[in-house]
C-alpha positions as CSV (number, residue, x, y, z in Angstrom):
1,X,-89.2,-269.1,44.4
2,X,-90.9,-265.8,45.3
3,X,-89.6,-266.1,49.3
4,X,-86.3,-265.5,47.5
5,X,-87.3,-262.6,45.7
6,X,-88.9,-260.7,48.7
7,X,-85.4,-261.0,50.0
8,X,-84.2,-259.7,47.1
9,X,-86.5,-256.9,47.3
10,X,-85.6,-256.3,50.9
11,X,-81.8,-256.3,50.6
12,X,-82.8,-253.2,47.8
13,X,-84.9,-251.4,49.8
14,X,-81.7,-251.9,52.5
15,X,-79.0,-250.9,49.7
16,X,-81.2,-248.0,48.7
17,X,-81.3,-246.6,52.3
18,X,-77.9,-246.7,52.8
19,X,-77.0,-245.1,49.4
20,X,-77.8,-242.1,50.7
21,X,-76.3,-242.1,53.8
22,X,-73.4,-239.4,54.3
23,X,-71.2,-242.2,56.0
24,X,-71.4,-244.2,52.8
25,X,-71.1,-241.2,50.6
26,X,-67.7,-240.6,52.3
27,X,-66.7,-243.9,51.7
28,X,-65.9,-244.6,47.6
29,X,-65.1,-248.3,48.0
30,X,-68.2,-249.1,50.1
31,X,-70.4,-246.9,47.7
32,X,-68.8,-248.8,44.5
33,X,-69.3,-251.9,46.1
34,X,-72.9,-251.0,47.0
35,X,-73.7,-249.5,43.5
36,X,-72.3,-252.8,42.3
37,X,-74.8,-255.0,44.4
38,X,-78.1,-252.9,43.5
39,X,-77.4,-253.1,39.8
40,X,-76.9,-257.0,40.0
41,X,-80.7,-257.7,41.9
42,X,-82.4,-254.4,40.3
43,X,-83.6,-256.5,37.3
44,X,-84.8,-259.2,39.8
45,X,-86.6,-256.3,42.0
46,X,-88.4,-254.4,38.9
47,X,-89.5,-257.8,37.3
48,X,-91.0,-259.2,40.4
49,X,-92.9,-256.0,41.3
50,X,-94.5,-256.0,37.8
51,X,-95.2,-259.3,38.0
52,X,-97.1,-258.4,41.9
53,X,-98.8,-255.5,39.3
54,X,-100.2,-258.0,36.6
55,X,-101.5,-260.3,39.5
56,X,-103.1,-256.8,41.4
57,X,-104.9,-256.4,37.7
58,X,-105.8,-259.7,37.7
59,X,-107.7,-259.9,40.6
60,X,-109.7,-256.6,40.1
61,X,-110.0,-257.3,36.8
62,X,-112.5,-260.6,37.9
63,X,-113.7,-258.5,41.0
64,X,-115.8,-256.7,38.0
65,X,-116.1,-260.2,35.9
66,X,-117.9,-261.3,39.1
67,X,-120.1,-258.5,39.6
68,X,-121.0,-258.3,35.9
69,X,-123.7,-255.5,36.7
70,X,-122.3,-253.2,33.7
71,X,-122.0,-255.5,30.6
72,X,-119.2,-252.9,28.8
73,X,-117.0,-253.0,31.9
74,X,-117.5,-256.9,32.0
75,X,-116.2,-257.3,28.8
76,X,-113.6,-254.8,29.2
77,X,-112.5,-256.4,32.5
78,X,-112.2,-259.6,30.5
79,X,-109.5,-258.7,27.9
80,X,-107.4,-256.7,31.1
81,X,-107.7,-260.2,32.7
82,X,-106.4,-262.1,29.6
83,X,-103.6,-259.3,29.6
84,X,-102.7,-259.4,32.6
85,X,-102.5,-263.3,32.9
86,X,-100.2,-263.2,29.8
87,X,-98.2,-260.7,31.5
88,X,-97.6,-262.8,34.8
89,X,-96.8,-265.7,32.7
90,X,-94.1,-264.1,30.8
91,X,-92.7,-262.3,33.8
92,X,-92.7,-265.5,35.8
93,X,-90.6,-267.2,32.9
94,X,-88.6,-264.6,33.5
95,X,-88.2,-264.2,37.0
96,X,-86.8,-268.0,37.0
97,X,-84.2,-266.8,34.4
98,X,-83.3,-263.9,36.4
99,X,-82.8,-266.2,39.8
100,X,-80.4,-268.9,37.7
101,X,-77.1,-268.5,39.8
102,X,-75.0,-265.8,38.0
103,X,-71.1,-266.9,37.2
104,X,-68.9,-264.4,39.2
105,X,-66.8,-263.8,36.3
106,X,-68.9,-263.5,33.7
107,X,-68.3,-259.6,33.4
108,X,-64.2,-260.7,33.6
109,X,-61.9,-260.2,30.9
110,X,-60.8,-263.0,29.3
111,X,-57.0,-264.6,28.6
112,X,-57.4,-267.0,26.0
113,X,-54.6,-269.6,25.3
114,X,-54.5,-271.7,21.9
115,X,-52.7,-274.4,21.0
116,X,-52.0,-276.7,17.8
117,X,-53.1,-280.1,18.5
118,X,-52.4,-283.2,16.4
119,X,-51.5,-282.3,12.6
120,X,-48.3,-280.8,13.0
121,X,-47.9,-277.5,10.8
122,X,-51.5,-277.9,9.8
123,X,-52.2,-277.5,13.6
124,X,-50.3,-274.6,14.0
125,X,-51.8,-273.0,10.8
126,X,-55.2,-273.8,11.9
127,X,-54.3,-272.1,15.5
128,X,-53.8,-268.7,13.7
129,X,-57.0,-269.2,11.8
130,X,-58.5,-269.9,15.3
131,X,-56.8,-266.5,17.2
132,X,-58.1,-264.2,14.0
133,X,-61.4,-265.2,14.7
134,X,-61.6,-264.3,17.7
135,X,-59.8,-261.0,17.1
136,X,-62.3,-259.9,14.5
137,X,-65.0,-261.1,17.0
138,X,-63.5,-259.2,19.5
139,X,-63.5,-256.4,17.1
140,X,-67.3,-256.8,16.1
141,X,-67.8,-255.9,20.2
142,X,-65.6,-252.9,20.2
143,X,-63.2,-255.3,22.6
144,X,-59.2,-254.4,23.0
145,X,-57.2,-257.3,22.1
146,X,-53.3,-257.8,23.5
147,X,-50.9,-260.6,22.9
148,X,-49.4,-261.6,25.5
149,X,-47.1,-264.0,24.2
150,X,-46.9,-266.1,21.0
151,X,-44.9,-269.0,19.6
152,X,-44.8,-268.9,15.7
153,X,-44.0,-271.3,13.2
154,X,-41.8,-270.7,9.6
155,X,-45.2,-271.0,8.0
156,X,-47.0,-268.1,9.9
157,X,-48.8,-270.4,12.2
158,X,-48.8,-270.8,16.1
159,X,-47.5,-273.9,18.1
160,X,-49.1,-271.7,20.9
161,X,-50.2,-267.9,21.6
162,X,-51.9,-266.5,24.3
163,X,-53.9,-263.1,23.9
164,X,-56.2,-261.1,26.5
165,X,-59.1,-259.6,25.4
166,X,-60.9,-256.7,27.2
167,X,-64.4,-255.7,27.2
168,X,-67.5,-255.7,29.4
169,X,-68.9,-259.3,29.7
170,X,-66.0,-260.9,27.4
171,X,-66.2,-263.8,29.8
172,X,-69.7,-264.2,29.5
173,X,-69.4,-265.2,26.0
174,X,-66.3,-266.5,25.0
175,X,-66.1,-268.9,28.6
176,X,-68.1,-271.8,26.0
177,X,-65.0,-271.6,23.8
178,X,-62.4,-273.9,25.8
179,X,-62.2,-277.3,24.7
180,X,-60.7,-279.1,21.2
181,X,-61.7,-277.3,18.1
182,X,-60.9,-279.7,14.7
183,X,-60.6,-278.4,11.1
184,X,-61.3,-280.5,7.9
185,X,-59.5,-279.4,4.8
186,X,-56.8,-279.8,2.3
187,X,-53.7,-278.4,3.3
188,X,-51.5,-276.0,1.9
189,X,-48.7,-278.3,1.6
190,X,-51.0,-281.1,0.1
191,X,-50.4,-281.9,-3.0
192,X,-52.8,-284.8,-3.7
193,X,-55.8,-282.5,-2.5
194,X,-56.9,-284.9,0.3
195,X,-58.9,-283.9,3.1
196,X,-57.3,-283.6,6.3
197,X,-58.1,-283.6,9.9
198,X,-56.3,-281.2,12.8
199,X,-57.2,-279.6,15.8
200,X,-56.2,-277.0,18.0
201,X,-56.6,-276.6,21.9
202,X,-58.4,-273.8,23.3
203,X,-58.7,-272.4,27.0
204,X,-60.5,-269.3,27.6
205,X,-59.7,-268.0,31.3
206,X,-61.2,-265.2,33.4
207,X,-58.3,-262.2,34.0
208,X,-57.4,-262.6,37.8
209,X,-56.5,-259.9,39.8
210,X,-54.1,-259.8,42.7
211,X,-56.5,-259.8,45.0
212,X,-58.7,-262.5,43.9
213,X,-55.7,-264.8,43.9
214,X,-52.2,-264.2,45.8
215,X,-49.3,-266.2,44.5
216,X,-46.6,-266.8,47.2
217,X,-43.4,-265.6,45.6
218,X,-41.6,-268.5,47.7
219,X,-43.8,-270.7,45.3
220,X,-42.5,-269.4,42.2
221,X,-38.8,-269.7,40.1
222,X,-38.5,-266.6,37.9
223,X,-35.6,-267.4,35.0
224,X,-35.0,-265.1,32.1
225,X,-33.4,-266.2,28.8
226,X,-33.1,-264.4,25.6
227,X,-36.4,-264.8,23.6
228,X,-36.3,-266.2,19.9
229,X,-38.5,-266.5,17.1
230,X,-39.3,-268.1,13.6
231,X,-37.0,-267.5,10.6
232,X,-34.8,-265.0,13.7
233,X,-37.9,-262.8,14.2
234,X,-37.9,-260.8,17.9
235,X,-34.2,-262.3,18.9
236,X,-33.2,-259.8,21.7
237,X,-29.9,-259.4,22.1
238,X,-30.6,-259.1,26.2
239,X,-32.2,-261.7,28.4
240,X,-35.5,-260.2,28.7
241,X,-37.6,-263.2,28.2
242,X,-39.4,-264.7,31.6
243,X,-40.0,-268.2,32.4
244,X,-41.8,-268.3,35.9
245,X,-42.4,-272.2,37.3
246,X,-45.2,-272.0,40.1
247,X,-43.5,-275.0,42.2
248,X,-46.0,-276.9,44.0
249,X,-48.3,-277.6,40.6
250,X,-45.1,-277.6,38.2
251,X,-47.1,-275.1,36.0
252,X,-44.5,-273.2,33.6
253,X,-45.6,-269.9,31.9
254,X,-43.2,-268.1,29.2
255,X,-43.2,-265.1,27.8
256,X,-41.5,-263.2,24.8
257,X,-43.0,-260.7,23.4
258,X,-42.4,-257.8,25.1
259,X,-38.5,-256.1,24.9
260,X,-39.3,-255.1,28.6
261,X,-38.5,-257.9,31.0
262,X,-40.3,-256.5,33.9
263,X,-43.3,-256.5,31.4
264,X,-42.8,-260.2,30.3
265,X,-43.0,-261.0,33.8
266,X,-46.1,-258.6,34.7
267,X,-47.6,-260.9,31.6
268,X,-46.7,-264.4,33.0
269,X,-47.3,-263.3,36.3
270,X,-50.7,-262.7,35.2
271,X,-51.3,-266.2,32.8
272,X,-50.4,-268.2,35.9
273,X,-52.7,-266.2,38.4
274,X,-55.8,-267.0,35.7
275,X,-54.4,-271.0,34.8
276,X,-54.4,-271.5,38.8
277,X,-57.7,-269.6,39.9
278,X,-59.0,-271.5,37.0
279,X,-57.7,-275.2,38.1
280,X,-59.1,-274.3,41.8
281,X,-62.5,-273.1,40.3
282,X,-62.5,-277.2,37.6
283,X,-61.6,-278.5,41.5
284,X,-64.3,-277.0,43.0
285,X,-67.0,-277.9,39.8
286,X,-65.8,-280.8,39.9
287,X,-67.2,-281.8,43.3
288,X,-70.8,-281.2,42.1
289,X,-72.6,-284.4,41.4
290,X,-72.6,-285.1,37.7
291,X,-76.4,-285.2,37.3
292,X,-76.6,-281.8,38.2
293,X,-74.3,-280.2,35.8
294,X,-74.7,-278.7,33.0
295,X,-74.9,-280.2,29.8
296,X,-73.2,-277.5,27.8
297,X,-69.4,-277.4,28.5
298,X,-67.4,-274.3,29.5
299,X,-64.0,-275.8,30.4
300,X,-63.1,-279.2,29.6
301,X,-60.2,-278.9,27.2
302,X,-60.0,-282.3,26.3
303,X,-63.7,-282.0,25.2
304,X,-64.3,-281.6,21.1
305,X,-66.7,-278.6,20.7
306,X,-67.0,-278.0,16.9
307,X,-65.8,-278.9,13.6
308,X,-64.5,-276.7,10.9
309,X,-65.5,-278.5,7.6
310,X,-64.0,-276.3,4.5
311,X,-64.7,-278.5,1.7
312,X,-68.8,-277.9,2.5
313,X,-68.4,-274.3,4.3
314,X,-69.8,-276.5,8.0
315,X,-69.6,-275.2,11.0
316,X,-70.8,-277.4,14.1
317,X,-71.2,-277.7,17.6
318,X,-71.1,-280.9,18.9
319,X,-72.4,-279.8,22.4
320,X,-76.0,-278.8,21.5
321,X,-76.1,-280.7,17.8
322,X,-75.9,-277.0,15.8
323,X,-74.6,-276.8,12.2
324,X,-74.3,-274.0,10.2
325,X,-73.5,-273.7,6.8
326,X,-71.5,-270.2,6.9
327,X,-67.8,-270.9,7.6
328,X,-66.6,-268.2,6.2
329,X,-69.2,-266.0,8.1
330,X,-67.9,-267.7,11.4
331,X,-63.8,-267.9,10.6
332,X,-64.5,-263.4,10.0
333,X,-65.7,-263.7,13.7
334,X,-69.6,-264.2,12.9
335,X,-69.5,-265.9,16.3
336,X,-73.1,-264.7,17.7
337,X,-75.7,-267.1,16.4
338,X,-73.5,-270.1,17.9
339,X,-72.5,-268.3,20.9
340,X,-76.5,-267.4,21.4
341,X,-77.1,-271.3,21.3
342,X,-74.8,-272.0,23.4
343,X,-76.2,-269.5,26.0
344,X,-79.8,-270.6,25.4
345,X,-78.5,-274.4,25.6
346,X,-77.0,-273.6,29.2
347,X,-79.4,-271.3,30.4
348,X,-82.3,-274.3,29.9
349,X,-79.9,-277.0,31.3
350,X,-79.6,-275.1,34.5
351,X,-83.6,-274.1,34.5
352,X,-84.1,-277.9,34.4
353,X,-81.9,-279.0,37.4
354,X,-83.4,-275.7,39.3
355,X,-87.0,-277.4,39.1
């Protein structure tokens, strides 16, 4: 483990050279991309050279234990030596934290696509219960959200809406969302007050850039049609709505929304780039042997994550066996204490298949 951290600390020292440098001074894209690489192995760097300072203390600390010709120093040399042990220990554990593979995209912004599931209106209702969550958890983390395109029912429910929201490490926390979500509870429309059961789909993918992913424009077909919505809500009377079909995977993305149609298609454009990067990325994760993955899932949509039980205010997450008590907490977007389990849960699971 520590070979890899001198190299760490090497490739600072290197980075911090160069930083000043005039040639890399006069260069803004090499600089940013510099700055960019410090800050990511700077917390490796400063917890690895305090760790070399408790083992320094350490061993002068017992250099006076063993000499033990002053009796007040001895004894004062002995609770530095239990410090300093304690220290090391804790800066160890975190060291092997600190070296667990990072997720490129964690610091992304995130697109996140829901869908009703089985239940029919319910579903749909359920799906808008699902995207104000995540609004007013968004909100909690002074993150923008933007819809990017929505399919609403009579009942003020979604068949399916996709949103982006934007904020520093957005990714990182909502990437543990994708997978089936199911509610328990009497519907609206019941009239015999029985429980029932829906679910809703949800996929939460990292915001793609042009660069990161290229689509070929020969692999696309771009049609426009006029958009529609429930009970005749955004009808344009011009074609401005985009459906763009990437050709070789038969992926369709529409959207609506927006009376612009060059800005329907800059919004599709951008769902496909994120579905496909995404599909390439479950290829790629895929190929790892299944014994080494982690045990916390952060993509399968067909996976059931958590249950929404109204009838006793239950919250859980089937993944790492939490229940809470505190649905409405969680439905006003009191996400945090699950989505801290959840990164807990997956930081462990990867410390075991490191040893």
């Amino acid at each position: 483990m520590f070979e890899n951290i001198k190299a760490f600390e090497k490739r600072y020292e290197e980075i911090s050279a160069k930083l000043y440098e005039p040639a890399t001074a006069s260069d803004p894209q090499a600089y940013q991309k510099l700055m960019k690489e410090i800050k990511g192995i700077e917390p490796i760097v400063a917890a690895y050279r305090e760790y070399k300072k408790a083992l320094s203390d350490q061993k002068e600390a017992m250099d006076i234990i063993s000499d033990g010709s002053d009796k007040e120093l001895k004894l004062m040399a002995e609770e530095e030596l239990r410090t300093a042990k304690q220290s090391a220990e804790a800066l160890s554990e975190k060291l092997k934290i600190l070296l667990i593979p990072k997720d490129p995209n964690d610091e992304k912004n995130v697109i996140v696509e829901i869908r009703a599931g089985a239940g029919g209106e319910e579903a749909a209702l359920f799906s808008a219960v699902l995207f104000r969550m995540y609004c007013m958890f968004a909100q909690s983390k002074n993150w923008k959200t933007e819809i990017l395109n929505a399919n609403e029912t009579e009942l003020g429910g979604f068949k399916e809406i996709s949103f982006m929201i934007t904020g520093a490490g957005a990714y990182s926390m909502l990437k543990y969302e994708s997978g089936v979500h199911r509610v328990q509870r009497v519907p609206e429309t019941e009239t015999q007050g029985r429980v029932h059961t829906s679910t809703a789909t949800v996929a939460v993918l990292p915001e793609v850039d042009e660069v990161e992913f290229e689509l070929d424009p020969s692999d696309l077909k771009i049609d426009t049609y006029r958009s529609s919505g429930a009970g005749g809500q955004h009808i344009n009377k011009t074609s401005s709505a985009i459906r763009v079909t990437h050709i070789p995977t038969g992926m369709v993305v529409e959207c609506q929304d927006e009376r612009s149609q060059y800005k329907n298609k800059d919004r599709a454009l951008k769902i496909l780039r994120s579905r496909l990067y995404n599909m390439k990325q479950k290829e790629q994760d895929d190929k790892i042997a299944a014994e080494r993955r982690s045990q916390v899932g952060t993509g399968d949509r067909s996976e059931r994550i958590r249950t929404y039980n109204y009838p006793q205010g239950r919250v859980t997450d089937h993944r790492i066996g939490l229940t809470l008590y505190k649905l409405e907490s969680v439905l006003d977007g009191g996400l945090s204490e699950i989505i801290s389990a959840l990164i807990s849960a997956d930081r462990a699971a990867k410390l075991n298949e490191s040893v």
